[in-house]
C-alpha positions as CSV (number, residue, x, y, z in Angstrom):
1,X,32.1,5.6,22.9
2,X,30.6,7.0,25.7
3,X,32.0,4.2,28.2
4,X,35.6,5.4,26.8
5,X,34.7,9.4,27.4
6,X,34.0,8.6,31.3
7,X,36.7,5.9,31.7
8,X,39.2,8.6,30.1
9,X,38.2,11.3,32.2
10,X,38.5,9.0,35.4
11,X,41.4,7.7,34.6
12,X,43.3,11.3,34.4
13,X,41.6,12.1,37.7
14,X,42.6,9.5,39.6
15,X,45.5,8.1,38.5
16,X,47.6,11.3,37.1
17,X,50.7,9.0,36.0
18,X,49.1,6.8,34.1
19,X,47.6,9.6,31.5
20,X,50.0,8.8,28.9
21,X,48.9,4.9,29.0
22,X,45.6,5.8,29.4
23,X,45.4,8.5,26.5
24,X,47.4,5.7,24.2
25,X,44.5,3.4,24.8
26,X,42.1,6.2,24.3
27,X,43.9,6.8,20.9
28,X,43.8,3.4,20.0
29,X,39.9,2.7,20.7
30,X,38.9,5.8,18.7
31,X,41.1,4.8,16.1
32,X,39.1,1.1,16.2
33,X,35.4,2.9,16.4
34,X,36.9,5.1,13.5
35,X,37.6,2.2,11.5
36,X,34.7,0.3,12.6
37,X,32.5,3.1,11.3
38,X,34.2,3.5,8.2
39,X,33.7,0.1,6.9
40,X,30.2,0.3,8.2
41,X,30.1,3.4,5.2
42,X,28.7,2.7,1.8
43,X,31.9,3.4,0.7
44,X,33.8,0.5,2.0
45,X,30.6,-1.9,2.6
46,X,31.7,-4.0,-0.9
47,X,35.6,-4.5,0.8
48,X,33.8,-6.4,3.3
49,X,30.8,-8.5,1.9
50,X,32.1,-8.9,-1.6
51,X,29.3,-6.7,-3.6
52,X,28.0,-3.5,-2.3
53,X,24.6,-4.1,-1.1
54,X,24.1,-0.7,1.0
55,X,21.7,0.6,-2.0
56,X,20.3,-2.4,-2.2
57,X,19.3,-2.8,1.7
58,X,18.5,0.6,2.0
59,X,14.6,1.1,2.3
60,X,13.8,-2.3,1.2
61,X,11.2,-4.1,4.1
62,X,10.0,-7.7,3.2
63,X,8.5,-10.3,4.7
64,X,7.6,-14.0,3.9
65,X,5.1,-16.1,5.9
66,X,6.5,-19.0,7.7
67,X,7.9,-21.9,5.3
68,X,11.2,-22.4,6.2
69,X,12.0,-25.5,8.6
70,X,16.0,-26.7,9.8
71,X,16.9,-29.4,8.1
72,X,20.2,-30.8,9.5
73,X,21.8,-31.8,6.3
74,X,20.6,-28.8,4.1
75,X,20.9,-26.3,6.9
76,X,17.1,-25.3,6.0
77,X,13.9,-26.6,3.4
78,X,10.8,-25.5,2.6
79,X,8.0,-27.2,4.7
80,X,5.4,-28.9,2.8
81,X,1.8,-28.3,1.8
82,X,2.1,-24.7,2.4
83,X,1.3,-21.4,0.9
84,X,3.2,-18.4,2.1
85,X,2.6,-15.0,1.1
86,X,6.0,-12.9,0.4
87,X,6.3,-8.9,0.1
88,X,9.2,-6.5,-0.4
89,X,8.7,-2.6,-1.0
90,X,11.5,0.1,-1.3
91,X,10.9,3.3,0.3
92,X,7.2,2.7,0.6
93,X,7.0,1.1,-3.3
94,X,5.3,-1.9,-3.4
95,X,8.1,-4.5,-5.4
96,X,5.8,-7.7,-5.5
97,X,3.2,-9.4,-3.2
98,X,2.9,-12.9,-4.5
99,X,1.6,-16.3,-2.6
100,X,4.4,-19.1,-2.9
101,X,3.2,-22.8,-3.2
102,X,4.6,-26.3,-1.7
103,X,3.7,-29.7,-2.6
104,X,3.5,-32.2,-0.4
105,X,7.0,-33.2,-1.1
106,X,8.4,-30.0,-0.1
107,X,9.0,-28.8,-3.3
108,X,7.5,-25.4,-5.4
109,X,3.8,-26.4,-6.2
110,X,3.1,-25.6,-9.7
111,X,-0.7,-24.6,-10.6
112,X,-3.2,-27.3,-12.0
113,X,-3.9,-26.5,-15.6
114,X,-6.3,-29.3,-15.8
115,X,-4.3,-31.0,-18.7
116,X,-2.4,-34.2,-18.4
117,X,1.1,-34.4,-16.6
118,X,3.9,-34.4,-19.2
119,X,5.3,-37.6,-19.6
120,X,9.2,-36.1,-19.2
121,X,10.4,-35.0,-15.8
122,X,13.1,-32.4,-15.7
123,X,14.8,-31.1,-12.8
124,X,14.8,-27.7,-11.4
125,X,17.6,-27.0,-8.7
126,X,19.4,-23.8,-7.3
127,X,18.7,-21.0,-5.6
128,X,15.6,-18.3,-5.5
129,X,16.2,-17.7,-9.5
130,X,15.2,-21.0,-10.0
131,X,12.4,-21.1,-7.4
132,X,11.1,-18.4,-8.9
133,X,11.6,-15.4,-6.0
134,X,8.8,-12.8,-6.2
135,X,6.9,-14.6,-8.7
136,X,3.6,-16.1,-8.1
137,X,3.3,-20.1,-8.6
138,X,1.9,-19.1,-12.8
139,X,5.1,-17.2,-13.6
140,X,8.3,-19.4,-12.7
141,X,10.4,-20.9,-15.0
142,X,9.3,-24.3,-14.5
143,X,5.9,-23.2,-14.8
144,X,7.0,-21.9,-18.6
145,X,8.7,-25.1,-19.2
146,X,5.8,-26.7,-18.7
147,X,3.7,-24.1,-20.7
148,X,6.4,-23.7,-23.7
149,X,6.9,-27.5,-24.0
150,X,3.1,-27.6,-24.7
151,X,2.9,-29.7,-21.7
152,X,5.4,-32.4,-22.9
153,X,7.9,-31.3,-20.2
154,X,6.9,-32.0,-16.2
155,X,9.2,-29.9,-14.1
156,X,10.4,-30.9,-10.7
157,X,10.9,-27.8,-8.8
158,X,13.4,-28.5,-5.8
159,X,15.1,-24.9,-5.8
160,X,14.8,-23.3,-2.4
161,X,15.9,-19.9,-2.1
162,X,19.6,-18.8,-0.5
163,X,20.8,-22.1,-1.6
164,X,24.4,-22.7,-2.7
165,X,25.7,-25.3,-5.2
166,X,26.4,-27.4,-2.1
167,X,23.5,-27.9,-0.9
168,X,22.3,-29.0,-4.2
169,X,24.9,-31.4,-4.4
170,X,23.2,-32.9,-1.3
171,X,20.0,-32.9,-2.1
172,X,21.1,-35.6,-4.8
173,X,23.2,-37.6,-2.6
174,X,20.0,-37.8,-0.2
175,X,18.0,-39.0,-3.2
176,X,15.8,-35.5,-3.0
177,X,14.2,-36.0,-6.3
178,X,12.8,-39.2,-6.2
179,X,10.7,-38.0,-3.8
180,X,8.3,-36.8,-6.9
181,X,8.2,-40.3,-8.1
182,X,10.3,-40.2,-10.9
183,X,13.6,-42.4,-11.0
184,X,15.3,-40.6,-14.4
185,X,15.2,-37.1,-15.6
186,X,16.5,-36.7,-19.4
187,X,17.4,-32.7,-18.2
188,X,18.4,-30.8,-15.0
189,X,18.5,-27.4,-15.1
190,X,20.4,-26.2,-12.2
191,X,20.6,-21.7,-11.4
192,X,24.1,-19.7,-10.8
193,X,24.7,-16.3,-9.9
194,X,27.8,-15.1,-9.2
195,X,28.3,-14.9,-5.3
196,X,27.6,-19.3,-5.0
197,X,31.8,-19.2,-5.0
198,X,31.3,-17.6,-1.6
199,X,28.2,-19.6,-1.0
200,X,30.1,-23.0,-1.2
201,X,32.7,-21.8,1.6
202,X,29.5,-20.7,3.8
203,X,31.0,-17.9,3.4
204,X,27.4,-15.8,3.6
205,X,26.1,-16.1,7.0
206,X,22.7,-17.8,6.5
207,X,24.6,-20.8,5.4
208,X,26.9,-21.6,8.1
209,X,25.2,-24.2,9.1
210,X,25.5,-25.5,5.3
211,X,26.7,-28.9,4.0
212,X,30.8,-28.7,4.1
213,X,33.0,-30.5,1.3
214,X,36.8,-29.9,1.0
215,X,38.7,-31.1,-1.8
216,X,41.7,-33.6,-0.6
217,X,45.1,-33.2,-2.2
218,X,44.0,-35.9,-4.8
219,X,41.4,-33.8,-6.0
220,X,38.9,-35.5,-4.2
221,X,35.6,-33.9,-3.3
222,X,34.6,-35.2,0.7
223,X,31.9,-34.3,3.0
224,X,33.3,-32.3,6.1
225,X,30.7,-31.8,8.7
226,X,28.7,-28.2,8.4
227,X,30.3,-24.9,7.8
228,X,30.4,-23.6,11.5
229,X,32.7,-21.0,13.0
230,X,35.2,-22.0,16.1
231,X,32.4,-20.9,18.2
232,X,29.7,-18.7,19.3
233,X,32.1,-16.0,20.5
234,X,33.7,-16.0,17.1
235,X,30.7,-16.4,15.1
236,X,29.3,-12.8,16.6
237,X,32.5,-11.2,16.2
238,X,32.6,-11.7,12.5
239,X,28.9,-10.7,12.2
240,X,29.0,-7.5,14.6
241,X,32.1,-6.2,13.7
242,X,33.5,-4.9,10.4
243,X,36.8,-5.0,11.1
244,X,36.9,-8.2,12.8
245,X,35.0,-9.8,9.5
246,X,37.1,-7.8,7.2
247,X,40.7,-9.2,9.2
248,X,39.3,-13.1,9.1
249,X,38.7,-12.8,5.6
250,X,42.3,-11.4,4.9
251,X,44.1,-14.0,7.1
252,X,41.3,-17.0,7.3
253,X,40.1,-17.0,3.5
254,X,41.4,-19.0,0.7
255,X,39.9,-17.6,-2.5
256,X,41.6,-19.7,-4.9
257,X,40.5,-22.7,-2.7
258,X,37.0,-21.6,-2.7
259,X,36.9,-21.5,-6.3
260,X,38.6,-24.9,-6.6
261,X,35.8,-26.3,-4.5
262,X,33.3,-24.5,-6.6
263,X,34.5,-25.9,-10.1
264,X,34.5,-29.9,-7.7
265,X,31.4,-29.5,-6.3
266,X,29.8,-28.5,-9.8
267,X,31.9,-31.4,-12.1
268,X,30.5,-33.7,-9.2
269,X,26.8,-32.4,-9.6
270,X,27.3,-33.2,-13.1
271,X,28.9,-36.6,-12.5
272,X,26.2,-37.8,-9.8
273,X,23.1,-36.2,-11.5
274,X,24.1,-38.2,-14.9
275,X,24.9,-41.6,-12.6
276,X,22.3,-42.0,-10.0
277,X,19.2,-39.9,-12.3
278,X,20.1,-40.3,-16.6
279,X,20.4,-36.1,-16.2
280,X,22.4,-34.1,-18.2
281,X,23.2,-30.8,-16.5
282,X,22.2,-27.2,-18.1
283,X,23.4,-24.1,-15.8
284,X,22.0,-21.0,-16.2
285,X,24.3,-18.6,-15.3
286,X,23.1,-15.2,-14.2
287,X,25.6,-12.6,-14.0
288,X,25.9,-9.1,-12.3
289,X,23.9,-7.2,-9.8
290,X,20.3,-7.6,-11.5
291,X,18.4,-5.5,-8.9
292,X,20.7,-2.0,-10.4
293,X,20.6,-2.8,-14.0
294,X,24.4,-3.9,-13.4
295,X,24.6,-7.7,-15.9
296,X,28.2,-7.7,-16.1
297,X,29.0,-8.6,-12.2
298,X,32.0,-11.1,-12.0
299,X,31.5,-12.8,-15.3
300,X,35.6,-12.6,-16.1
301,X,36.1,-14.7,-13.0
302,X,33.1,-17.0,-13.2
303,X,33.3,-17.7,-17.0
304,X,36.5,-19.1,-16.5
305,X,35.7,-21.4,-13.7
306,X,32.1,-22.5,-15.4
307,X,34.5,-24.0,-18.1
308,X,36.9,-25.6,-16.2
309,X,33.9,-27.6,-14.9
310,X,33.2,-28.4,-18.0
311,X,29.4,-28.4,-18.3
312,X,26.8,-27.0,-20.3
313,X,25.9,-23.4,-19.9
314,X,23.4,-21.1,-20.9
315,X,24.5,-17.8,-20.2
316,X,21.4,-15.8,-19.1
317,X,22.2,-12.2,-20.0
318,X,23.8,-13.1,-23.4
319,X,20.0,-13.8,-24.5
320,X,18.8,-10.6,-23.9
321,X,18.6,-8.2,-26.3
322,X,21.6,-5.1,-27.4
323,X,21.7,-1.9,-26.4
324,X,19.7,-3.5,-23.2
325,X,17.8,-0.2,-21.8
326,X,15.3,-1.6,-20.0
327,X,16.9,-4.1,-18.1
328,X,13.4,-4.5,-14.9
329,X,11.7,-5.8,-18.3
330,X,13.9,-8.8,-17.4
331,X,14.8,-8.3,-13.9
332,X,12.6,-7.2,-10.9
333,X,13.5,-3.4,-10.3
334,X,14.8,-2.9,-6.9
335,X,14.9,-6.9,-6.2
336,X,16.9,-8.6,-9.0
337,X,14.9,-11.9,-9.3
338,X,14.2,-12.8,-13.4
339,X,10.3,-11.4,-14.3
340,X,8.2,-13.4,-16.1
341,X,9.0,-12.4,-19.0
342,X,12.6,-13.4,-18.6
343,X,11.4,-16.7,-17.1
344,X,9.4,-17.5,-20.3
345,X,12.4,-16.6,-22.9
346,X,14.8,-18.7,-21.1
347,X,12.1,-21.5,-21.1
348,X,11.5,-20.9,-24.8
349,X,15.1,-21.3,-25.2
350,X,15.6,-24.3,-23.2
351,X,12.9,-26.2,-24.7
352,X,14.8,-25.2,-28.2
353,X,17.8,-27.0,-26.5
354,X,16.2,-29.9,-25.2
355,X,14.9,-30.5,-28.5
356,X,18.6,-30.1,-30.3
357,X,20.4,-31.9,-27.3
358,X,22.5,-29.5,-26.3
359,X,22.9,-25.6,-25.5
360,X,22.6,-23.4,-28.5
361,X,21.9,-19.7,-28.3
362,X,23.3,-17.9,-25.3
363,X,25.7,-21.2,-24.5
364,X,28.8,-19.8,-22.9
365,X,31.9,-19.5,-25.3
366,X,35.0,-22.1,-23.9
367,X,38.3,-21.5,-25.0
368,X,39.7,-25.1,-26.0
């Protein structure tokens, strides 16, 4: 702004007839830096990045230790053998300060108990829901499989947080989860929340180096490279500027296509995880903006879609109890991750399932 102030004041100066050109162009760049600013505003933040997450960003300082490596067909993994301490606070307010745990597979360590391994595997995959985000190793949900099965079940954690369905999907075309040894898994329970649509189409900017799959004209699902921008230049513009981001989404995003490729990718999960591993597939959908008590989110578009792909479904938030007042009982306040506690009712209910063969309480309702 202040580069525009002293090239204005220059310009009329030195070059009296070009004030009206040069006061047009003046116009026009406040107008931009206006515009720029307002979608910068709390009040337009959501028109631009889906969900408003000013509130949420406001305040909030974490850190994790160093467990992240590139991997160049996930984008990233966790390292193995590690332990990594991870903090957030909000305005000073300590949220959690918890240790996270790695195998030497790479995968979320769970805790020795000093019983005998469960004789049936299950698989764990998804995002930080699943990996259990600001939870020690003792409070994840694969830890309360393990704990509500009575030690039947033996949980394969391969979660990693910030992933997107897609990456999932190639974690069992690389043959990711017979790393632990197993070859068949009766279950795999696999974690949704409601921004993976945008996930899938990289469309979140720590996955653009993300697996890519377009779906063909036949309806056929096909690896494309990585989800990269045209180029560096372009890649900046869309992550320093608003208005750029908020003009390539209006002329360079196809949401009905995105959601196509999110129902694909899922039926394909399905399809591989029952051909190549004996799985059958449970999601467990979480819906809304957990960290502000908000558990409706985009449930009327993702219910839909979640049925078109035609798996199972247990639908997170319809287990918890009405009037639901004290919603950090089951989310953590000012973070959004499942508690303990929520962990250990949707193990409860999963083990209930397993048991039955399929999804009964808080399964999502399918028009047919």
């Amino acid at each position: 702004m202040a580069l525009l102030i002293v090239w204005f004041l220059l310009m009329l100066a030195a070059a009296p007839r070009l004030r009206s050109l040069s006061l047009l162009l003046f116009t026009v760049s406040v107008g931009i830096l206006a515009a720029e600013l307002l979608l910068r505003s709390d009040l337009m933040n959501r028109y631009v990045e889906e969900r408003d997450l000013s509130q949420f960003r406001r305040g909030l300082v974490t850190t994790l230790e160093p467990m992240i490596v590139p991997d160049p067909a996930l984008a990233y993994r966790l390292s193995p053998d590690r332990k990594a301490r991870a903090t957030a606070a909000k305005n000073g307010r300590a949220i959690y300060d918890v240790t996270y745990t790695t195998d030497g597979h790479g995968f979320r360590a769970l805790p020795a108990d000093g019983k005998p391994a469960g004789d049936t595997p299950v698989l764990i995959l998804g995002d930080s829901f699943a990996f259990g985000g600001g939870l020690p190793d003792d409070e994840t949900l694969a830890w309360y499989l393990r704990e509500e099965s009575e030690g039947k079940l033996r949980p394969v954690n391969l979660a990693v947080m910030g992933y997107g369905i897609h990456q999932v999907l190639r974690q069992l075309e690389n043959g990711t989860p017979l790393r632990s040894g197993h070859q068949r898994f009766p279950w795999a329970v696999l974690s949704i929340v409601d921004d993976h649509v945008l996930r899938v189409a990289g469309r979140v900017q720590w996955l653009h180096d993300s697996p890519r799959y377009v779906v063909e004209p036949d309806g056929a699902l096909v690896a494309r490279g990585t989800w990269v921008h045209p180029s560096d230049f372009m890649e900046s513009l869309i992550v320093g500027s608003r208005l750029f981001a908020l003009a390539w989404k209006a002329f360079g995003v196809d949401e009905p296509g995105e959601q196509r490729l999110f129902v694909r990718i899922l039926q394909e999960i399905k399809a591989r995880l029952a051909a190549d591993y004996g799985a059958r597939l449970v999601v467990l959908y979480y819906s809304g903006e957990t960290w502000r008590g908000d558990v409706a989110g985009w449930r009327d578009m993702m219910g839909p879609l979640l049925c078109e792909a035609d798996v199972q479904v247990l639908d997170v938030n319809a287990l918890l109890p009405r009037p639901l007042q004290a919603v950090d009982r089951y989310y953590i306040a000012d973070d959004g991750h499942p508690t303990a506690l929520l962990n250990r009712t949707l193990a409860a209910a999963l083990v209930e399932d397993f048991k039955r063969g399929s999804v009964g309480r808080g399964g999502l309702r399918c028009a047919r």
